[in-house]
C-alpha positions in Angstrom: 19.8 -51.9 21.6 17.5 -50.9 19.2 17.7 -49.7 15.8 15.4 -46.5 16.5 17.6 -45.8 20.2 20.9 -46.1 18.1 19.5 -43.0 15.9 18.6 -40.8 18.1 21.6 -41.1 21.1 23.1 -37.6 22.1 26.5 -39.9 22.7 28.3 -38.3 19.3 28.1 -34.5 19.8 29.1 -32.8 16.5 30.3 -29.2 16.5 28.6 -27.1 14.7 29.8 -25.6 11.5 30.2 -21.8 11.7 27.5 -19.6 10.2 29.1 -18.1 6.9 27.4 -14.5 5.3 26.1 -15.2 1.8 25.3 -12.7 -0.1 24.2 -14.3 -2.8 21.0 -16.1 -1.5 20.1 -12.6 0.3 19.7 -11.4 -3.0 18.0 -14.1 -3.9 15.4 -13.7 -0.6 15.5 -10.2 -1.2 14.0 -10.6 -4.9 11.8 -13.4 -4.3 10.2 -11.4 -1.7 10.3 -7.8 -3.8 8.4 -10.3 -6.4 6.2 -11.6 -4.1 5.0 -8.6 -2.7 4.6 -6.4 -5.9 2.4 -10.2 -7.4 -0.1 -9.3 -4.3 0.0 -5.4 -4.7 -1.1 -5.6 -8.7 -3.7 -8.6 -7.2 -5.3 -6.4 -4.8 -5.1 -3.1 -7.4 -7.5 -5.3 -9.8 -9.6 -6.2 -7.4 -9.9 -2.5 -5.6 -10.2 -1.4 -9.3 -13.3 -3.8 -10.5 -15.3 -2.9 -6.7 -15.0 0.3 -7.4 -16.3 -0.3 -11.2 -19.1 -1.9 -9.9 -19.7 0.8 -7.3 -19.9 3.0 -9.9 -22.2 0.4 -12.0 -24.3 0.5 -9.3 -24.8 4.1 -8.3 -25.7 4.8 -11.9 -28.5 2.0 -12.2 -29.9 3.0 -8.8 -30.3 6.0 -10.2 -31.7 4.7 -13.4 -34.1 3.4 -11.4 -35.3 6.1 -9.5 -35.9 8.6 -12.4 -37.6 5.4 -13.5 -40.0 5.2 -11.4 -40.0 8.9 -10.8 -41.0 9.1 -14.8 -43.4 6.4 -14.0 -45.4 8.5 -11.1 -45.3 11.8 -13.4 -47.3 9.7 -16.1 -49.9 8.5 -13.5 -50.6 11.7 -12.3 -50.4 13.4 -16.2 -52.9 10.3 -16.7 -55.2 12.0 -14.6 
């Protein structure tokens, strides 16, 4: 037979071991995933903290603007 048929025969059937509780490594998961998720939280915070910034930013020169031009129309029609 074949090297490749000799790997993969279901002829030796191990047992499996038995699943033992550690503790440990859920702590481990636990904290790793508590890090993980606070990591994205403070992420997204910065980034719903700078749009808003900018929604701000922009609100304010819109407005600009518009007394801008309003300020522009008044002159015409003072120029006249």
């Amino acid at each position: 037979p074949s090297r490749a048929s000799g790997m993969f025969s279901m002829s030796t059937k191990s047992t499996p071991t038995p699943k033992v509780p550690q503790p440990e490594r859920l702590d481990q998961v636990y904290e790793a995933l508590k890090k993980g998720l606070q990591s994205s939280l403070h992420v997204h915070q910065m980034d719903l903290e700078n749009l808003s910034r900018q929604i701000k930013q922009s609100k304010r020169n819109s407005r600009l603007g518009f007394f801008y031009e309003l300020d522009k129309q008044v002159k015409i029609i003072e120029r006249y």
